[in-house]
N, C-alpha and C positions, 0 to 999 in steps of 0.2 A: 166625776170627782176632780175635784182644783187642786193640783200640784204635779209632782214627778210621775211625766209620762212612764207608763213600765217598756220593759224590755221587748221588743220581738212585738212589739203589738202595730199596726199599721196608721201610720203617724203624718199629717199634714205640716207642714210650715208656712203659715201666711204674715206677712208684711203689712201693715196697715189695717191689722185684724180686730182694731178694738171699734172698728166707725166704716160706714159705707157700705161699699163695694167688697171692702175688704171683709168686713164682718158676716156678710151675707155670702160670699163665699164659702166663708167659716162656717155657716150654722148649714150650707149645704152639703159640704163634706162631713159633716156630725150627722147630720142623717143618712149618709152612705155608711155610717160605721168608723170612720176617721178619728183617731184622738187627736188632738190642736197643740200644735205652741204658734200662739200668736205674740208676733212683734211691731211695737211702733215706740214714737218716745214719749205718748201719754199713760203713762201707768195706772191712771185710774180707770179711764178707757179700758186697759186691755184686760185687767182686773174684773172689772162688773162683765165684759164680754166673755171671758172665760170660766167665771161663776153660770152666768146664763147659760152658755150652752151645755156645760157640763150637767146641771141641775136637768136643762128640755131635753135631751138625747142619752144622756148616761153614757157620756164616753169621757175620758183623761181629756185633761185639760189643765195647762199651763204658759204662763208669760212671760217675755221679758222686754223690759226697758230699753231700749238701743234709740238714738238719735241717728239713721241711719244717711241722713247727709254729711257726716261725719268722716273724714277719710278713714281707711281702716275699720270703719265699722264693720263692714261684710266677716271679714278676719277675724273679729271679738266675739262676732254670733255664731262664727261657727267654729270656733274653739268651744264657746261656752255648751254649744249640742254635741261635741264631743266630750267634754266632761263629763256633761250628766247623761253620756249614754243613747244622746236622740239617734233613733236612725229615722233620717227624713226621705218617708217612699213619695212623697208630694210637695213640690215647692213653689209656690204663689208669689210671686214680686208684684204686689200693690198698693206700694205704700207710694205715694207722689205727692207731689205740690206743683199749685198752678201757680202762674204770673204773668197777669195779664197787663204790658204794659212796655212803652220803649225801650230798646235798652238803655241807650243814654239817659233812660229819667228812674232806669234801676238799680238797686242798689248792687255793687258790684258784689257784696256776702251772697245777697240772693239769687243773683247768676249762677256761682259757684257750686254753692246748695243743691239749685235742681240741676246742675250736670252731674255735680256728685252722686244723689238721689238717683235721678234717670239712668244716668249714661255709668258710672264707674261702680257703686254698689250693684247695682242687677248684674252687671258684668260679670264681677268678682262672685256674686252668689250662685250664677248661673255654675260656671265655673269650679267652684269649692263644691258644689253638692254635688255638681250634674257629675261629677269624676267618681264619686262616692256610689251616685247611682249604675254610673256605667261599667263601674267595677262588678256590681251586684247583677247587672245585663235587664234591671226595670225602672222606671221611674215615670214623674212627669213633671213638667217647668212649665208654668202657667205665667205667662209677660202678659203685665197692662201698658197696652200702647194705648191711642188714643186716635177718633175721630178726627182731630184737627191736626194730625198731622197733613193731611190733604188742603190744610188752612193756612195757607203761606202767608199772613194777614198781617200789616202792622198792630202791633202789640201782641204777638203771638209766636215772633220770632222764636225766642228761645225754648217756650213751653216745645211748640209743633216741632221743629227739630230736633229737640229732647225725646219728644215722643216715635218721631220718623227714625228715628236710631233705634227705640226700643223695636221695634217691628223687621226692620232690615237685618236686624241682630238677632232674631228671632229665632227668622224665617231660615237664616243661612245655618245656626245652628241646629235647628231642625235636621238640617240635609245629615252636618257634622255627625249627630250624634241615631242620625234613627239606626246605624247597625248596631249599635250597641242596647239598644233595645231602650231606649229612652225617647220618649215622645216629648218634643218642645211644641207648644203653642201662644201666638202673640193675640191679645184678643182688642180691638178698638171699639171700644163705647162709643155713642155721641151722645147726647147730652142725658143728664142724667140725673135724678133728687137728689143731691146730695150738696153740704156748702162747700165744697173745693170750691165751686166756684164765683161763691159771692152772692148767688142768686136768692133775691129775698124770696120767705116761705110764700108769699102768695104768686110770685112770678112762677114757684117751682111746680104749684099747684095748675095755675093755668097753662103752663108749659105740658103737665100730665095729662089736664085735660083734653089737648088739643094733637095728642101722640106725640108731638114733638119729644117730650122728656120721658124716660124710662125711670123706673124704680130701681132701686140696687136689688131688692130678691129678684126681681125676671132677667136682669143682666146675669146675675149669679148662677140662676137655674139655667137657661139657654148655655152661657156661656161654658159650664161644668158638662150637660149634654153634646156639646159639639168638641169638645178635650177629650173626653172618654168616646163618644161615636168614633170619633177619627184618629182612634187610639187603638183600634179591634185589628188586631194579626189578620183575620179573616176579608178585612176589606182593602181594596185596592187605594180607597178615598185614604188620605192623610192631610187632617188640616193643619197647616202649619201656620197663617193668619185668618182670623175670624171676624164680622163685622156682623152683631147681631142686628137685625131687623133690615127687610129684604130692600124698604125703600130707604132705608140708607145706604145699601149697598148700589143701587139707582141711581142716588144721588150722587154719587161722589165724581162722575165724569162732569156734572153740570158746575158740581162745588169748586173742583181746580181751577175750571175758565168761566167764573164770573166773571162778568167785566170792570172796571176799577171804579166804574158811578157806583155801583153795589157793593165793593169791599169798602170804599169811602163813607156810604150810609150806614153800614153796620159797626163800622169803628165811631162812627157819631153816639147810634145809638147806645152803646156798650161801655162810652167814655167813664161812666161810673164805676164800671168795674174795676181801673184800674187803679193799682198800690204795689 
């Protein structure tokens, strides 16, 4: 049902929930049982995604509008989940934006944006809820880092340490908050169907074909199994960052110490992507 989640009922909040990553998250906690508010600042998006799931799974379902590169946004969303009563036992930060390109040839709004985005909203959400949760002694915080933060690449600066922050922030809050009974988890994709990143539909298609790129539902589904696996009282394992699929996590010693003929060719290659 589409509107005002009820009381006492067991309630996700995702970021970026009307597209992607984000949505498919979304429709995996609707089949655990989860009612949604999903947030991002396209409201048509969030709208048609929150009809959808509501209608495939029969659970509450509700939106809201927020531009969350916005300073103060964090603070408007969760005033307005206190107004209408949300108690959020699950909180998703993934809503982002990529920028592939110099900084010097960026525009300095959009610098600002994805620090805000990245670095100062997740902070502040982390933050605002995870206090709420650990008042209640349960919860869980689900951070999208990202693969290329191991990508120290011209035109990639700002995204990848945007992102090496979401992880580092993660991981220490994890430590912070697991006695209070809240589990943090930072998770890093690497490449993946979706247009964050400019990737036309037939590069996305042979990028799947060839295992290089993953879909958003198997990111979704791994990534929701490895947050709740290593969220069990019973187990010693506690993931605090995740990195689905085994040959990227392989890769990532050989991805730091490329050598610079190799980060030089792949910024050739890639020169399209950037804006």
């Amino acid at each position: 049902m589409l509107g005002r989640i009820a009381k006492g009922t067991r309630t996700a909040l995702v970021t970026g929930g009307g597209s992607g990553i984000g949505k498919e998250l979304a429709r995996q906690l609707a089949r655990r049982g989860y009612n949604l508010l999903l947030v991002s600042r396209n409201e048509e998006r969030l709208r048609a995604a929150a009809e959808e799931l509501a209608e495939q799974y029969g659970v509450q379902t509700s939106y809201y509008s927020i531009d969350l590169a916005v300073q103060d946004s964090a603070y408007k969303l969760y005033d307005y989940c206190k107004e209408q009563g949300y108690v959020i036992d699950l909180l998703v930060n993934d809503a982002g934006m990529f920028i592939y390109n110099d900084v010097l040839k960026c525009e300095t709004r959009r610098i600002e944006d994805i620090l805000n985005l990245h670095v100062v909203t997740l902070t502040l959400m982390c933050r605002l809820f995870g206090k709420d949760m650990a008042e209640r002694g349960c919860g869980w915080i689900l951070n999208l880092a990202s693969y290329s933060k191991w990508m120290c690449w011209p035109g990639l600066s700002v995204y990848s340490a945007s992102k090496n922050y979401v992880e580092s922030f993660s991981k220490a809050f994890a430590a912070e908050m697991r006695e209070s009974g809240v589990k943090v988890m930072a998770v890093s994709p690497a490449g993946v169907t979706t247009d964050l990143y400019g990737l036309p539909k037939k590069l996305q298609k042979v990028g799947l074909y060839c295992g290089i790129l993953w879909t958003p539902s198997l990111i979704a589904k791994v990534t929701l199994n490895a947050l709740f696996f290593g969220s069990r009282k019973n187990l010693i394992l506690s993931i605090r960052s995740y990195v689905p699929g085994i040959l990227n996590v392989v890769a990532i010693p050989i991805l730091v110490i490329l050598p610079r003929s190799v980060v030089w060719l792949a910024r050739k290659m890639t020169k399209t992507l950037q804006r």
